[in-house]
C-alpha positions as CSV (number, residue, x, y, z in Angstrom):
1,X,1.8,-22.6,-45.5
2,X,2.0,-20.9,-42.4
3,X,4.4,-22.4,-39.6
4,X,4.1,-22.2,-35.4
5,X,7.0,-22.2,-32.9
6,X,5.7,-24.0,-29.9
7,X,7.7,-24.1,-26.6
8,X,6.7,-26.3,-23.8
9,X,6.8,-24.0,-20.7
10,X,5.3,-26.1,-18.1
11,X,6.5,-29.5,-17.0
12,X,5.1,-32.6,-17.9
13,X,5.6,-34.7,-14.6
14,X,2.5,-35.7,-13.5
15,X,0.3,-35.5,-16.6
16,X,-2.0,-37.9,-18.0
17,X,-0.4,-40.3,-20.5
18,X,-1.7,-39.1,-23.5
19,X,-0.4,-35.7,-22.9
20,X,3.1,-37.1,-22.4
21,X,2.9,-38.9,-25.5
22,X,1.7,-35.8,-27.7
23,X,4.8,-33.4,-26.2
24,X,7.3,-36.3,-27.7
25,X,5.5,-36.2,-30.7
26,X,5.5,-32.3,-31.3
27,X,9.2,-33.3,-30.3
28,X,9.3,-31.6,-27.0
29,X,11.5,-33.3,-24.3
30,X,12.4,-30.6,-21.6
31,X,11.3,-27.2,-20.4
32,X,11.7,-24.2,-22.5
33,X,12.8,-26.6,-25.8
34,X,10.9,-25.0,-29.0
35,X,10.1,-26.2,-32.0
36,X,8.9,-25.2,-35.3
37,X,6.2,-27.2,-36.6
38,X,4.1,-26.4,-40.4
39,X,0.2,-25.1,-39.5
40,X,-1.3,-28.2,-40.5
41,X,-4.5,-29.3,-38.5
42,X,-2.8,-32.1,-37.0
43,X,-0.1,-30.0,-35.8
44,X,-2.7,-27.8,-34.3
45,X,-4.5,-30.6,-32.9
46,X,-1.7,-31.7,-31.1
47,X,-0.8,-28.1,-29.6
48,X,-4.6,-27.5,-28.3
49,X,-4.1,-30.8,-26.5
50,X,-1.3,-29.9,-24.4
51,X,-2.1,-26.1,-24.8
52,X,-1.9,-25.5,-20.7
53,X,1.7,-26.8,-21.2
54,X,3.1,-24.8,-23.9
55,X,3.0,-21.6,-25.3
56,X,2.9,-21.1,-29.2
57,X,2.9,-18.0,-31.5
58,X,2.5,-18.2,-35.5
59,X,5.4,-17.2,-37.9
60,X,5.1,-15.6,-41.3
């Protein structure tokens, strides 16, 4: 299965609840952290969430 690195590139001070909760759950905690997360839907879910606060790029 495919995987995506996601790194958090904006802050999340100030964002709703809900986005703070799904950056902790990718495992995000400060700027510029990245993580590498399997292409599941829920995974992707999560990332189109909080997409104005990350960036994210597929992996082969």
């Amino acid at each position: 299965m495919a995987k995506i690195r996601v790194t958090q590139v904006k802050s999340q001070i100030g964002r709703l609840q809900n986005q703070k909760r799904t950056l902790e759950a990718l495992g995000l905690r400060r700027m510029n952290q990245t993580v590498e997360h399997e292409a599941t839907p829920t995974i992707i879910g999560m990332v189109n969430t909080v997409k104005h606060l990350v960036s994210f790029e597929e992996i082969k």
